[in-house]
N, C-alpha and C positions, 0 to 999 in steps of 0.2 A: 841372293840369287840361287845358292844351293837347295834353295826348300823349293823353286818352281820348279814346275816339268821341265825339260830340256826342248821338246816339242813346242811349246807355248812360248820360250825363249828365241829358239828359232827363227818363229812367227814373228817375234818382233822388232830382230834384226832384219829378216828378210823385208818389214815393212816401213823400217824406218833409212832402208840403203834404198827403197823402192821411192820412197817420199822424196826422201833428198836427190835421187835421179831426176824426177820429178821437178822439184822446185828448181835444181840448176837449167834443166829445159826451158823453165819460164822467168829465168832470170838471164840467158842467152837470149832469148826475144828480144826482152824488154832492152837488152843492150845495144841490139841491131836496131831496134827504132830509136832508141836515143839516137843511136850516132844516126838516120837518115834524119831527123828531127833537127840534131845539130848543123846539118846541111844546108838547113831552108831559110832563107835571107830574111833576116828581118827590118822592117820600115816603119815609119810615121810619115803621115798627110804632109809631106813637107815638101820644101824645094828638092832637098836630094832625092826625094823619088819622082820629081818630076821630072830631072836631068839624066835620072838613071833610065826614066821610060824613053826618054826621045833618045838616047844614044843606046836604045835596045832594036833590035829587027822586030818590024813589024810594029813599033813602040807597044810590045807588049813582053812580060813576065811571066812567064808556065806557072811556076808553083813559088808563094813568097808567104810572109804572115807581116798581115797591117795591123800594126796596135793602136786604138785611139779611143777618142771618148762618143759614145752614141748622140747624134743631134739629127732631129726632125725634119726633113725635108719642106714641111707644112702646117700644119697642127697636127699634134701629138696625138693621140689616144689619151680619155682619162680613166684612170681605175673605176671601175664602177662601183667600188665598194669605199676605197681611202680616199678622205680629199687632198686636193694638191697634188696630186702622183699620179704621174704619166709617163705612157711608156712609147715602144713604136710597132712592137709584137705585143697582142695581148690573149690569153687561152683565157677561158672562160668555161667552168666542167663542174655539173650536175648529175649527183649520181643516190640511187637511193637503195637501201639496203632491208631485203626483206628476208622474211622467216616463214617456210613451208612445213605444212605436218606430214610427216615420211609414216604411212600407213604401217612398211614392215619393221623399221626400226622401231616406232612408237617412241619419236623423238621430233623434235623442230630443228631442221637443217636452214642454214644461210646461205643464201645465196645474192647477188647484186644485179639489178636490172634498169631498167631506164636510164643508161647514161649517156648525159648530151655534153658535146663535146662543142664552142664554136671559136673560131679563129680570126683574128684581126688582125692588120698592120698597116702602115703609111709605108711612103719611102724614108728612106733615113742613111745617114754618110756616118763616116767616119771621123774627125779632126783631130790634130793634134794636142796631146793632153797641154796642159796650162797657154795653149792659143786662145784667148776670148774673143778676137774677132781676126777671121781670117778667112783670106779665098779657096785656100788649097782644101779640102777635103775629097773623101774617098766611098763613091755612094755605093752603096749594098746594092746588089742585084741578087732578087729571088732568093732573102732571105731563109725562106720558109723549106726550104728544096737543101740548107747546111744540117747537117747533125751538129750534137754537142748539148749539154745540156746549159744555154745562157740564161731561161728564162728564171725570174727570182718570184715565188710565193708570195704575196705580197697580203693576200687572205685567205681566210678556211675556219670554216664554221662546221658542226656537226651541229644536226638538228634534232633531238630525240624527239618521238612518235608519242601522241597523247593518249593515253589509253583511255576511252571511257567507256559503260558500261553497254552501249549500244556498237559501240566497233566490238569489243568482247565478243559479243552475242557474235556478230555477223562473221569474225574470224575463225569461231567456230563451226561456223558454220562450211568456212570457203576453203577453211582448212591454209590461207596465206594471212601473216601480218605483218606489216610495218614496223620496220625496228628504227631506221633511222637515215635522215639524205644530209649528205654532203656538197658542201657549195665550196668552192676553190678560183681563186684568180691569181693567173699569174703572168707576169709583165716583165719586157727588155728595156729596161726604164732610161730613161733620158737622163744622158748624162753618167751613165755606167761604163767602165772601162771596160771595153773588148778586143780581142785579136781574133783578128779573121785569117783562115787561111785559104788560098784560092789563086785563083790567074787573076796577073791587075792586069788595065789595057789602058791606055789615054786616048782620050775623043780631044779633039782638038789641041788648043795648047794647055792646058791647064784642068778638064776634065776628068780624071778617073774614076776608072770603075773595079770594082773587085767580084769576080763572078765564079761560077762551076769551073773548076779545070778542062782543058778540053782534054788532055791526056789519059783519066781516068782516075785518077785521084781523089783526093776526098776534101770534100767542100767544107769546112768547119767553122764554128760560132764558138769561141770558150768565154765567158762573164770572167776574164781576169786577166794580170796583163802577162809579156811570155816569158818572164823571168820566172814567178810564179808558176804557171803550164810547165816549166822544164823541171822547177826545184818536184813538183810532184812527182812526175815521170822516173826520178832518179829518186826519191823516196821509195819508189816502187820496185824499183831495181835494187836496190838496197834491202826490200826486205825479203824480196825473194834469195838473194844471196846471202843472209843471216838464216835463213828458213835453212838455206842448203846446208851449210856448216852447222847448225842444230843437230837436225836429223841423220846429219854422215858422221858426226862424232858419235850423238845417240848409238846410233850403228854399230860403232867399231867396238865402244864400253861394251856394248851387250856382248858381242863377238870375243870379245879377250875375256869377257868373265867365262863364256861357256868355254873355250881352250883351254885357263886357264884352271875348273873345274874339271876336266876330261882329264889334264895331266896332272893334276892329283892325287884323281881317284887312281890312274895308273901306278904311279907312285908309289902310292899306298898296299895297293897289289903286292906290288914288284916287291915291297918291304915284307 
């Protein structure tokens, strides 16, 4: 540390005590949403939430997470691509990728255009995981309207562009070519474990529904169940508080070399 500038040293304390200020800011976050996260009740498609609903006001729930297995209200959606695989959300996204000649550069820049996007779904509930046949379920309302990313990839193909001697000719001409389109499907597949987070309500005796919060909150889809959803959340928080103690030791090392450097050189004066 003696052979670098003391300014450059500086520098790297001031940005590693700036990091780790930093990181501890988004490792306090993440704590507060834990703990409001830990707050939110969790359920299954089951008798106890239907005993919970009717001894609720209004037999309804603000904010809870239902964890269950996806099952089709009707017939399913089929993948259009894989067989036997069905889902109850399905995206379907076409995108193609072309190459233009940049006159001042005197180079071929990329860009992406025609992408179709189109979106599918039935209705589809909830049930209880290892129930094969049961009444209780928990129907989705206005799936499409939750964030979260559930939906799973199921294909994707990249298609490269055939070059032959008359597209040649004519790209030079237009000064655009065809590099390459992508085809993508992806589905909320029947039979995948999900937790929904949202307002449930009961419609008669035995109905529920899981829908938008009316309070303002957030309507959410995760593809897993919410043991897993927690262990991530607190992975997270976990690495931003490794993060912080990194960079706030980092910090201090550097700090006590340049002190210890300064009183030294005085030292050495002084002798």
């Amino acid at each position: 540390m003696g052979d670098l500038p003391v300014n450059l040293v500086l520098i790297g304390v001031g940005s590693s005590f700036a990091f780790s200020g930093l990181f501890y800011h988004l490792y306090q976050e993440k704590k507060k949403e834990l703990k409001k996260l830990k707050e939110i009740p969790i359920f299954k498609p089951d008798q106890h939430l239907v005993r919970v609903l009717r001894a609720s006001p209004h037999k309804r729930l603000q904010y809870v997470a239902i964890e269950g297995l996806v099952q089709a209200d009707g017939e399913p959606l089929a993948s259009r691509f894989v067989p036997r695989c069905f889902g109850v959300i399905q995206k379907l996204a076409v995108e193609e990728h072309w190459k233009y000649w940049n006159t001042l550069t005197r180079t071929w820049n990329s860009r992406t255009m025609n992408r179709k996007e189109t979106s599918n779904s039935v209705p589809f509930s909830l049930v209880s995981p290892g129930a094969y046949i049961t009444d209780l379920y928990v129907k989705v309302q206005n799936p499409l309207e939750a964030s979260g990313c559930y939906l799973e990839r199921v294909y994707y193909k990249l298609k490269r562009a055939e070059e032959g001697l008359v597209n040649m000719a004519l790209q030079g001409l237009s000064g655009e070519k065809p590099v390459a389109m992508e085809e993508s499907e992806e589905l909320l597949r029947v039979g995948s474990l999900v937790t929904g987070f949202g307002e449930v309500v009961l419609e008669g005796s035995q109905v529920m529904r899981l829908q938008a919060p009316q309070d303002g909150r957030k309507y959410i889809l995760v593809p897993t169940d919410y043991r897993s959803f927690m262990d991530r959340h607190e992975s997270s928080a976990s690495m931003w508080k490794t993060l912080t103690a990194v960079t706030g030791l980092t910090g201090a090392s550097l700090l006590a070399g340049v002190i210890y450097n300064l009183v030294g050189k005085k030292d050495d004066r002084s002798k």
